[in-house]
C-alpha positions in Angstrom: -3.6 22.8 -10.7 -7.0 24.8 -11.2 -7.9 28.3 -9.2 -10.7 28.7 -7.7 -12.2 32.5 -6.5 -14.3 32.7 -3.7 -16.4 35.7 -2.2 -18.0 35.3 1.1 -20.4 37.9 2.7 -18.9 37.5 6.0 -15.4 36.7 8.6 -17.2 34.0 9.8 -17.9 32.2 6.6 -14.5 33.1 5.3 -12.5 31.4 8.1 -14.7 28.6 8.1 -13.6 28.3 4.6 -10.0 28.6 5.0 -10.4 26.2 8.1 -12.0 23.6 5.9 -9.7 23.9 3.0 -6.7 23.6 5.5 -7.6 20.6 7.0 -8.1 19.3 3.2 -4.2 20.5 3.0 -4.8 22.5 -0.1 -2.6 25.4 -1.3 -4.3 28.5 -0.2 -3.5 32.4 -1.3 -5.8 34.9 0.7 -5.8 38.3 -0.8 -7.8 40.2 1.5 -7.3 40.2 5.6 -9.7 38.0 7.3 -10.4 38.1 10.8 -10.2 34.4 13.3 -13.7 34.1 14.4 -14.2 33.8 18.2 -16.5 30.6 18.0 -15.6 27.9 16.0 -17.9 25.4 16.9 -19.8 25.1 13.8 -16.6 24.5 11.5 -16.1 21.5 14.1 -19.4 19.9 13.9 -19.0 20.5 9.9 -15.9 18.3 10.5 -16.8 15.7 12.7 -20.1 15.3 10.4 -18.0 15.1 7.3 -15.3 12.6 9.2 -18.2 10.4 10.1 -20.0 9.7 6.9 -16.1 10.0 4.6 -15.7 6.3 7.0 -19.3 4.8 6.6 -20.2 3.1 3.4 -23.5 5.2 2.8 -23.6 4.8 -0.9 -22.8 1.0 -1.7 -26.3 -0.8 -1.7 -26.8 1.7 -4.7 -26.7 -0.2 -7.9 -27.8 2.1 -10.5 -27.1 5.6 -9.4 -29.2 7.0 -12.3 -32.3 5.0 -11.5 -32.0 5.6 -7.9 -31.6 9.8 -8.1 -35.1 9.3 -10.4 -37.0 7.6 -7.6 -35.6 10.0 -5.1 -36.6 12.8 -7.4 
């Protein structure tokens, strides 16, 4: 198991943050109160975006992932 600290500057980053890690069904200990955001909207597109590429193949016409991060470079 590894920990992992996290400062946010704002609520709204912060629940998005315990939202995502949630989701992901990791152990969470929050040591400082952090108020629900009213709008969550963003954290949902996040999702759906992440959902939709985690099911599409993006990555496997890439032989040589060194090669092809130097001619995207």
């Amino acid at each position: 198991m590894r920990t992992i600290k996290v400062s946010v500057n704002s609520d709204t980053d912060a629940q998005m943050l315990i939202n995502i890690l949630n989701s992901m069904k990791m152990e969470l200990r929050i040591e400082s109160d952090v108020k629900p955001i009213k709008n969550d909207k963003q954290y949902h597109k996040l999702e759906t975006l992440l959902k939709e590429q985690a099911s599409s193949d993006l990555f496997k016409n890439i032989t040589d992932p060194v090669q092809w991060q130097k001619e995207m470079r």
